[in-house]
N, C-alpha and C positions, 0 to 999 in steps of 0.2 A: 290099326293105323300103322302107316309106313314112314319112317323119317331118312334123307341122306343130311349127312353131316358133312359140310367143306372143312377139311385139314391140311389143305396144300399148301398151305403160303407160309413166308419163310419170315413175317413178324420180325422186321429189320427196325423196330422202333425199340424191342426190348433187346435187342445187341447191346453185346456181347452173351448174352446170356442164351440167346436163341442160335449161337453159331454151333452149336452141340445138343441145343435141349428145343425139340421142336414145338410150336407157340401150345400145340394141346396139351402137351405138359407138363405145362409151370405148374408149382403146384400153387394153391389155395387153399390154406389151410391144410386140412388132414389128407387132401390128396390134387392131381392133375385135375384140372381145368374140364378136358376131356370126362373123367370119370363122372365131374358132380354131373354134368349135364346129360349122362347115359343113364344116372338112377333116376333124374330127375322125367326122363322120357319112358322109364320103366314102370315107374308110378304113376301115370297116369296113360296107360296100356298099350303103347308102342311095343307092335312085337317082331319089328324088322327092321336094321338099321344096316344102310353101305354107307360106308367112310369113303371118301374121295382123300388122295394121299399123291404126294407130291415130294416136297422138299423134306429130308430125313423121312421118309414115308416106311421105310425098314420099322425104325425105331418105336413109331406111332401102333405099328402091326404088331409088334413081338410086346408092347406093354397091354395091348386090347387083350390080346390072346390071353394072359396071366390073369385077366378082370373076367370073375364070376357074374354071371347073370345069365338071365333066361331067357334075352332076345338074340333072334339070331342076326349076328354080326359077318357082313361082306364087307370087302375093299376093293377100289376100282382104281387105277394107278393110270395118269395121264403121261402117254410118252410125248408130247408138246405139250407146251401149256394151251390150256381149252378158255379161260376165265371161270369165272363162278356158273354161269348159263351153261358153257361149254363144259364143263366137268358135269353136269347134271346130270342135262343128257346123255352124255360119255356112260354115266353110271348106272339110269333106270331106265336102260331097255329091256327088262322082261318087267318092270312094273305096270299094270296098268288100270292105277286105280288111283286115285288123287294123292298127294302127300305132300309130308312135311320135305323144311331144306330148312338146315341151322347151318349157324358157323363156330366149328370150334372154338374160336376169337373170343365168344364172350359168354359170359354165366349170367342164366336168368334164373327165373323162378316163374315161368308165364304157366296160365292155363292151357295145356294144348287141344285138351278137348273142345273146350267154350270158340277157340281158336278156329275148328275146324267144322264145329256146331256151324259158327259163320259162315263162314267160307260154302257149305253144302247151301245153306238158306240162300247164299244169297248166287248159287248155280255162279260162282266167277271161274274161267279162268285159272287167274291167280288172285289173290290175299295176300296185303303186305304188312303185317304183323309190326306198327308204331309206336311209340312210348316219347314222353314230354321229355325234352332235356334241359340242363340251365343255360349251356351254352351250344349254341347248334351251330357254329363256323366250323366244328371239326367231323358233323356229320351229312351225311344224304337226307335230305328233308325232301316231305311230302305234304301236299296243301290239296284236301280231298272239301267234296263238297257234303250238305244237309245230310245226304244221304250216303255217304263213307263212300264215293266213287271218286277216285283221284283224278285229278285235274293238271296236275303238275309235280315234276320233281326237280330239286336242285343239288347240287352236291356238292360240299362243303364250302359254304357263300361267305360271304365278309357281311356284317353288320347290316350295310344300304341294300339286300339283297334277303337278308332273313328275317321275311315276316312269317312267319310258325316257328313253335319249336318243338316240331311233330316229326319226330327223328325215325330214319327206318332203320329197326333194328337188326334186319340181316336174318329173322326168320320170315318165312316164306309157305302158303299152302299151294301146289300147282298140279294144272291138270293136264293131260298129256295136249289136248288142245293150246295152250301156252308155248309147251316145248318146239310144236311144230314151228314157230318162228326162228327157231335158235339153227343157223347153220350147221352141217356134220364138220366133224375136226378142227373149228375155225373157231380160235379165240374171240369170246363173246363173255359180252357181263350183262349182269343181270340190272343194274340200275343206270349201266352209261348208254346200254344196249336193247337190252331184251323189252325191260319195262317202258322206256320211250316209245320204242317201235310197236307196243300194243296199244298203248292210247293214239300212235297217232293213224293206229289204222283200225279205229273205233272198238276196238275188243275193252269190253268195260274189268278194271282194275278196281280191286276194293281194299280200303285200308281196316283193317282192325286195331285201335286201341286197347293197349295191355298197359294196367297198373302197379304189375308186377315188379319186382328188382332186377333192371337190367344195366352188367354193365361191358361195355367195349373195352377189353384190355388191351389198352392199345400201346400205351406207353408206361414208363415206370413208375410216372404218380398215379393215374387210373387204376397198375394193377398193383399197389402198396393198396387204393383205396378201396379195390373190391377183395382183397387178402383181410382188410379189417373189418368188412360185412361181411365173409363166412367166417371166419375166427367170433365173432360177436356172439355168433350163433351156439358156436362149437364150447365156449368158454374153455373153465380150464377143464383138461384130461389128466385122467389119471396116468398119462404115460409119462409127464413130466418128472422128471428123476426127484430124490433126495437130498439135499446136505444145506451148507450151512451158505444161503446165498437166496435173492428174495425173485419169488415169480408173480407175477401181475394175473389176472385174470385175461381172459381171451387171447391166451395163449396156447400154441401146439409146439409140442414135441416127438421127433421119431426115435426110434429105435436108439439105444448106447451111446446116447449122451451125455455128455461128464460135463459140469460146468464149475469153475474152480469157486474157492471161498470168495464168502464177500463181494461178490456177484451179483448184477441184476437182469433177469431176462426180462423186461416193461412189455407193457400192452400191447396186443396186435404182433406177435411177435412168431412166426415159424424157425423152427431148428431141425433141421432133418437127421435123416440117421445118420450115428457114427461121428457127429460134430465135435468136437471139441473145443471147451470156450473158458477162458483163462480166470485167474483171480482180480477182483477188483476192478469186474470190468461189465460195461452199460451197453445192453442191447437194447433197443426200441423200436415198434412200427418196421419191423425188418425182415427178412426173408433169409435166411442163411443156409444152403444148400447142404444136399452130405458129405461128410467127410470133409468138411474145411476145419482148420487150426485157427482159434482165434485167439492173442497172444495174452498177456496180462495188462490191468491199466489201459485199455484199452474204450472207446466211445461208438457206436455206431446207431445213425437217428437214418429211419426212413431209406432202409437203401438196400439194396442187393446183391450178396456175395455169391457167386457161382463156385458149383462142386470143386472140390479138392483145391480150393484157396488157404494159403496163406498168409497171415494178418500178422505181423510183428505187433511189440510190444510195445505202449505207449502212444498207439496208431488211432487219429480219430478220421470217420469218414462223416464227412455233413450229409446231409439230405440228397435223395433223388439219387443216388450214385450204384453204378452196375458194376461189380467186379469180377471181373471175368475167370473162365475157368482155369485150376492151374493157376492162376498170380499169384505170387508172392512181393509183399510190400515189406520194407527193413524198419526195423524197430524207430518209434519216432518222427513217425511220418504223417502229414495230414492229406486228407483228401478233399478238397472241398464239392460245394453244390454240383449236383448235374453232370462230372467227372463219370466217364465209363474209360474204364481199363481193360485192353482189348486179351486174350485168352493166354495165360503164356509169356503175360509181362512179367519182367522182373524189375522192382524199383527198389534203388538202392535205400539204407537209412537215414534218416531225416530229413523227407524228400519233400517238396509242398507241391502237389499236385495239384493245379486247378482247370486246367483242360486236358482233353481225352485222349489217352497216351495209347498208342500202336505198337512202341516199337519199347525195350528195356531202359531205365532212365539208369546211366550212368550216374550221372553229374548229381549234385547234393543238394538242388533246386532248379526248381519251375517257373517260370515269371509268374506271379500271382497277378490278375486282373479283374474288375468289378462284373460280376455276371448282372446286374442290377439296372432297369430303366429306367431315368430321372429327366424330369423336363429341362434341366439345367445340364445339358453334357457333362461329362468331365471328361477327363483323356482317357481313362481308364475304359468308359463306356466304346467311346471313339476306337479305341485300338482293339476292344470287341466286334464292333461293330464291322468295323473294315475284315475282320479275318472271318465274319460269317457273310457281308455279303460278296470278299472273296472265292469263299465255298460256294457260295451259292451259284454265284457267274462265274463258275471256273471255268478257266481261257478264253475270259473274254475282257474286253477292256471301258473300266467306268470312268465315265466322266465326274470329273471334283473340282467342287468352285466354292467360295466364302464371299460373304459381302462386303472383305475386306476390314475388319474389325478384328485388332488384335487377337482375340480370346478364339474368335473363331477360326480364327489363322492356326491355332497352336492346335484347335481341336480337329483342323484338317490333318497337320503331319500325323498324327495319331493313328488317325482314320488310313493313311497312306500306308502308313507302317505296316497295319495290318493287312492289307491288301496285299502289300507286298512280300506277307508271307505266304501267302495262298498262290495257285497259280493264273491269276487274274493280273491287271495292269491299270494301274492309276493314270487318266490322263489328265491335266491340269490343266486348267483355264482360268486360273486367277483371279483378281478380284472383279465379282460381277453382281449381279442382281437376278432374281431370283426365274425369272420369264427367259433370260438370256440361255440357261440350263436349258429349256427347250430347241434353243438354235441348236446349239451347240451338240446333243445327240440324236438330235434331225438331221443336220448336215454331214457328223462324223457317223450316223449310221451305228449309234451305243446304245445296247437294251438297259441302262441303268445311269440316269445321273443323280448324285447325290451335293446337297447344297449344305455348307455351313452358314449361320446368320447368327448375328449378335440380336439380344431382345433385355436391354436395362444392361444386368450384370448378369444374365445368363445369356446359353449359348441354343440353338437348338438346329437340330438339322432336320429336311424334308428328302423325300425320294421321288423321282419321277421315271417312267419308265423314257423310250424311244419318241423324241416330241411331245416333250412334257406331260406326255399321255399319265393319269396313274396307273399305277403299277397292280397287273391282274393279281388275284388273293391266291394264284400259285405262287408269283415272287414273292409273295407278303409271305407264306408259308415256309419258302424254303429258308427265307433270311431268320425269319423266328425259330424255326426246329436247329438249324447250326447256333443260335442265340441262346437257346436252352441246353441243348445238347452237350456245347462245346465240341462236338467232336467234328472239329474243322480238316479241309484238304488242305495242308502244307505240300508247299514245293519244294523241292529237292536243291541245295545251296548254292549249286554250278546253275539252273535254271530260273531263279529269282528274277523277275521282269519289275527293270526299274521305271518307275514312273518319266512318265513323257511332258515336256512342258508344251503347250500346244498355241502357243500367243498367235503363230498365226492364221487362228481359225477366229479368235478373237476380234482379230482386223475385221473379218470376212462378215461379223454381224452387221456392221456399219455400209458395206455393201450392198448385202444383200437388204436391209432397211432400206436403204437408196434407190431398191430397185421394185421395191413396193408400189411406186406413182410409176405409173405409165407417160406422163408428162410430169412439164415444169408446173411450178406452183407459183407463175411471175404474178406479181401486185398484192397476193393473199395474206394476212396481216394474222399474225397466229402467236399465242400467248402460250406458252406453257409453266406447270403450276403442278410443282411437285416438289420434295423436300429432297429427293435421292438424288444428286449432285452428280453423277453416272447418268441418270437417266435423261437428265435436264442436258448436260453437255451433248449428248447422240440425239437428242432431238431437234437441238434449236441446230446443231451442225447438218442437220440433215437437210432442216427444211431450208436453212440458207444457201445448201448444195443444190438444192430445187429453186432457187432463188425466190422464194418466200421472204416473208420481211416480220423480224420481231415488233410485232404493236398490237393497239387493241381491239381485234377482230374478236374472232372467234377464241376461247379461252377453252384448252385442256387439260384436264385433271387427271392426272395418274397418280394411281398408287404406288409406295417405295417398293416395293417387290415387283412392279412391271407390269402386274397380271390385270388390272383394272383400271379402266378410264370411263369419265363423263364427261360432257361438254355445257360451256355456256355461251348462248348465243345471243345477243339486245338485251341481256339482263335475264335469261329464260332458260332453264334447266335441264340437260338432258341426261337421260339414265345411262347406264349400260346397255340397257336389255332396246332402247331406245336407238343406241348409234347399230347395234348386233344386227336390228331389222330391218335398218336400212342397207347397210349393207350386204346381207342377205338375198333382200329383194332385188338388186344389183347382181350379184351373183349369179343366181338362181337365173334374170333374166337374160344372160351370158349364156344360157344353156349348162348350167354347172351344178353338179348335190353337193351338198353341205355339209359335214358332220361334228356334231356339238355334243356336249357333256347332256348324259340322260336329263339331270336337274337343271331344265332348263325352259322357258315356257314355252307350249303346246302350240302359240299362237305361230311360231314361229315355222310350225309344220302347211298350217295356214297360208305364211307367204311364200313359200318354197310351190305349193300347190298351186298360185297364181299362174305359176310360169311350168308349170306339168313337172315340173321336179320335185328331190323327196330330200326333206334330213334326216340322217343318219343317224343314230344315238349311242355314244359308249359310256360304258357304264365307271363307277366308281371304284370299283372291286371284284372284277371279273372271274367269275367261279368256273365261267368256260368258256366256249369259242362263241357264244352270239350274238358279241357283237364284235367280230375280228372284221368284217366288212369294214362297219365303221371306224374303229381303231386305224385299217391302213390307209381309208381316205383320208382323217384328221391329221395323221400324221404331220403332211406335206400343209395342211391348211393351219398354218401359225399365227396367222390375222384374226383366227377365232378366240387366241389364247393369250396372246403375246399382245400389250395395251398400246407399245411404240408401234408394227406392225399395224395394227386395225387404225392408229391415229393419223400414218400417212394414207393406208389406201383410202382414210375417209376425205382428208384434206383434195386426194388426189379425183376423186370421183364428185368432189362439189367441184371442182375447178373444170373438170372436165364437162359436166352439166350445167354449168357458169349456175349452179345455183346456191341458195343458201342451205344450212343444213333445215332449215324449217320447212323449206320447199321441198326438199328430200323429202321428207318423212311426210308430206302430204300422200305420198304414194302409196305409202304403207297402210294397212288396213288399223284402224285407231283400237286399243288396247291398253288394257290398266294389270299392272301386277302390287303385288305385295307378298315382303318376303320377312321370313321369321325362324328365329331359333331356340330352343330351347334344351336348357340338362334334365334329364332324369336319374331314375335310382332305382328302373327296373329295364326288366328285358325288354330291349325294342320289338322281338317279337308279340308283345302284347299289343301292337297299333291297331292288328287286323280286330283286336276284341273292342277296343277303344271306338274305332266307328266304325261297326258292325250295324250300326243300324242306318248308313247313309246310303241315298239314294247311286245308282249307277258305282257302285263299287267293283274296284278292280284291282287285283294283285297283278302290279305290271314287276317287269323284269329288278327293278329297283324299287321299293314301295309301296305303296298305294295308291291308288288317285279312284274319285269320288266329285261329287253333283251336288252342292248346296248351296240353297238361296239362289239357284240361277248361275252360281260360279263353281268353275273347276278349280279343284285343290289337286296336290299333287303332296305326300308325303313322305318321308324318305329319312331312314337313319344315316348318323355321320360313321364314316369307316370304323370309328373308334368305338362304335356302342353307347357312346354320352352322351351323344345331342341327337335331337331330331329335329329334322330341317322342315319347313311350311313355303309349299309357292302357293298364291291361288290369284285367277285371273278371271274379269271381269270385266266388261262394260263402260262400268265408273269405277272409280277411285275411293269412294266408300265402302264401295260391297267387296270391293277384292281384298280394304284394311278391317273393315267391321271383322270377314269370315277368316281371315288372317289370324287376328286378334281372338275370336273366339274358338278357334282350332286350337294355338296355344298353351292357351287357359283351361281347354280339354287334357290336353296333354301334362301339363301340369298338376292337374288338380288328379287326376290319376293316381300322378306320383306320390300326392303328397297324400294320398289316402290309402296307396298298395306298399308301401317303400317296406323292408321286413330286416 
């Protein structure tokens, strides 16, 4: 057998560490990354490997070289970048015989034979070699069917979006038949590209499940985690020095290591050659490169010091922390969580570091701030939060509003402060309500508004993308990784973009509300019936700008955040999803598509098809572009989102049809839902196991949905992983709450019999 190994990529998650030490070899345990993975292909009869090399690719070559074995080793060097598909091919043209593709990136232990056993039995193509993970938002997942033929792939989804947790691990078996799809010279990947384009041009794709230990080092707690499953293995060595200081089991050490009295090297712990490690001083779950000095009295938990660092005395680093190569930190210093110190820093003594320093720290402190997410903001969090979703939209400008509630006022300066470290810009809109953050970055054209709101005596904030749209699971991603990281983009002090006060875009809501009815609303008698004193004031001013008249007609209920309205009409109830389909049907027969939140009912594709039109659907957590169609229609359509919006065009369209809203919805094709939620205490990707055995089952782009008792259900996690959401529609009004109610109660009863 034949395997190529991808080592081109330049592993910017474990930076600072990887800006000198290419990602194949970190080491793990007793040696690189790179190395376990070539015995472990040795051992089970690989007797040819090309390396694909790229970024530091010298480096990667001159240490293979030095490495004894008896397979022969090529290197195939990309002058453009090709991608993973595009490197491949790049490398095995004179192979022509089926083979293996790994990624330097990660340490398994798979069967490669049983692997390729497969892959021959079952004459594919390609084989894409899976493994169960606990959390799959940070991987490429794959949903094959009975017979391991894939059917779909997604890459790294948010919650409402990952039903498996059937992760692809990045090995690969391929046949030159495969490669012929992959363009010459032309950057291509193998999961965003290569594998799409063969299912969708019928060439059958097979997954193999591996139960083997695989892990993706991707970042610095993964590769702390997979450094203490081969240390587990390796226990203690006999290379571990002598004297008067205590060493833990599953621990390595290299070459002329001196470690002082009274010392503790703790578990899971590598020390490379030539280190040096003071008196009276705690290593743990750690990684310390060669030749670094580490000083006395000294703490280090769970963290990473790159070569020839050095550690003054008295220096503790918390968890998660990358110290770069070359740093030197002054006696009495602390480093907290998630801190990476970029190569070459110097920080002076008694310094408190708690985000990721670039440049040498003079000064004799760091502003400490809370790396920690609490349902209750505090400012601490806020002035986090602002400097990574600063980073994240840098130079661009967010929109920021409170609902005008002290607490939450304080935790917007916060929030500004840090923005306005970064090179982004806070635009202010004041005190609002939560639906109005939709105008407001529809109209001003901003990929980010962010809401403050008071809830009792806590504070809590939401994020919406460009018209309240949410925000796809790349901005979820990049706002989290500068949230963990710390290692924010600051702007430079002459460049600092101060925040904009924007009141008169605020006016312009009231306007463009106004402009909602197409006519007056004379004689129409309209009640409105809400607690949010904002929301009540812009509506009764609107419709008496329509010359409407406060009394008791028709009665509307909106929610304090904006986002939800019902009506009642002779004493007679109407839903949301009720007023939605009428106006819909209206729409739609205007000759107009629609586009509405995926979670939302089926029937309503139903009325749109009345009038040859179609709804659009976006998703909650967008892992990619399929639904950017929809996304840029809803945009502009606010009436679908916004409760004051959908309340005049509904007043304005019964006025206009001189009819009641009961008459309306005579039109509408007659429909029952029922809706439902509930918490659990395992992975949402078990739903798909949960009701596996329902008729017409289908993994749609969010969820599930399925055929019982004569009613469609539709299932779907919340972004958060905690709940899962239930629609199911029906006929009657019993069979939609009966199959509502006994979905839940599946779902629960799950938990309370899986929970571990």
């Amino acid at each position: 057998m034949k395997a190529v190994i991808l080592a081109g990529g330049r592993g910017t998650r474990l930076s600072p560490l990887t800006l000198t030490v290419p990602k194949p070899l970190v080491v793990l345990g007793d040696r690189p990354i790179l190395f376990h993975l070539l015995e472990r292909l040795e051992s089970q009869g690989i007797d040819e490997v090309i390396i694909t090399l790229g970024y530091l690719g010298e480096k990667i070559e001159e240490a293979v070289r030095d490495y004894k074995t008896d397979i022969k080793i090529s290197f195939s060097y990309e002058k453009e970048p090709l991608g993973t598909a595009g490197a491949v091919k790049n490398a095995v043209k004179n192979i022509n015989e089926d083979f293996l593709v790994l990624s330097a990136d990660a340490y398994c232990e798979f069967d490669f034979k049983s692997i390729y056993s497969f892959h021959k039995l079952k004459k594919s193509p390609a084989t894409i070699v899976t493994t169960k993970v606990n959390d799959p938002r940070e991987y490429g997942l794959v949903l094959s069917n009975e017979n391991s033929l894939i059917t779909r792939f997604l890459e790294k989804p948010g919650w409402s979006q990952a039903i498996t947790d059937m992760a692809n691990t990045g090995v690969y078996v391929l046949s030159e038949k495969a490669l012929e799809y992959v363009p010459e010279q032309t950057e291509f990947d193998f999961s965003k590209n290569l594998f799409p384009l063969l299912i969708k041009n019928g060439v059958p794709v097979y997954s193999y499940e591996e139960k083997g230990y695989w892990c993706d080092v991707g970042d610095i707690k993964s590769y702390l985690d997979c450094n203490s499953y081969v240390l587990s293995k390796i226990k203690k060595t006999d290379s571990v020095p002598r004297g008067d200081f205590k060493v833990s089991n599953f621990v390595y050490t290299g070459n002329n290591v001196t470690v002082g009295n009274n010392s503790e090297i703790g578990k899971n712990t590598v020390i490379c050659d030539n280190a040096v490690i003071g008196k009276n001083t705690l290593i743990k779950g750690s990684i310390i490169y060669g030749n670094c000095e580490i000083g006395d009295n000294c703490i280090i938990e769970n963290s990473v010091v790159s070569a020839d660092a050095k550690i003054g005395d008295r220096t503790r680093i918390y968890p998660l922390c990358c110290i770069g190569e070359k740093v030197k930190i002054g006696n009495g210093s602390s480093v907290f969580s998630s801190v990476r110190i970029k190569n070459g820093v110097e920080v002076c003594e008694c310094s408190s570091i708690s985000r990721s320093v670039e440049k040498s720290v003079k000064t004799d402190y760091v502003s400490s701030v809370s790396n920690s997410f609490i349902p209750d903001v505090d400012c601490f969090f806020s002035l986090e939060l602002g400097c990574a979703t600063g980073s994240a939209f840098a130079n661009s400008k967010i929109a920021v509003a409170t609902d005008g509630s002290p607490k939450a006022k304080s935790m917007l300066y916060s929030f500004v402060s840090g923005v306005g470290q970064s090179t982004a810009q806070s635009w202010l809109f004041g005190d609002s309500f939560w639906s109005q953050m939709f105008f407001y970055t529809y109209f001003c054209s901003l990929p980010l508004g962010v809401f403050f709101y008071g809830d009792g005596d806590t504070v809590n904030v939401k994020l919406c993308s460009t018209g309240g749209l949410p925000l796809t699971r790349e901005a979820e991603r990049n706002i989290t990784r500068f949230l963990k990281s710390k290692d924010y983009i600051f702007s430079e002090g002459d460049k600092i973009k101060h925040p904009v006060e924007m009141n008169s875009v605020v006016s312009m809501y009231s306007s463009v509300l106004f402009r909602q009815s197409e006519s007056s609303l004379s004689k129409m008698k309209v009640k409105t019936d809400t607690e949010n004193e904002r929301i009540l004031f812009l509506l009764e001013d609107c419709i008496r700008r329509l010359e409407g008249e406060t009394g008791d007609g028709i009665i509307l209920h909106i929610s304090n955040d904006g986002t939800n309205i019902s009506v009642t009409e002779n004493n007679i109830d109407y839903s949301p999803e009720d007023i939605l389909s009428v106006l819909l049907y209206y729409e739609t027969k205007s000759g107009r598509d629609v586009s509405l939140e995926f979670f939302s009912p089926q029937v309503y594709s139903s009325v749109a098809s009345l009038h040859n039109r179609q709804v659009y659907r976006y998703l909650s957590s967008s892992a990619d572009s399929s639904d950017s169609e929809a996304r840029e229609r809803a945009v502009s359509q606010l009436w679908t989102r916004d409760a004051l919006f959908t309340a005049i065009r509904l007043l304005s369209l019964m006025h206009e049809e001189n009819k009641s809203f009961s008459q309306l919805k005579r039109d509408v094709p007659d429909f029952y839902l029922s809706k439902g939620e509930t918490g659990i205490d395992y992975s949402p990707t078990k739903l798909f196991d949960i009701f596996s055995d329902s008729d017409n089952l289908h993994v749609e782009k969010e969820g599930i949905s399925f055929i019982k008792h004569g009613a469609k259900a539709i299932v779907v996690p919340d972004t958060d992983g905690r709940k899962i959401k239930v629609l199911t529609e029906s006929f009657d009004t019993e069979t939609a709450k009966e199959l509502c109610d006994e979905l839940i109660d599946k779902i629960r009863s799950f938990s309370d019999g899986s929970s571990t």
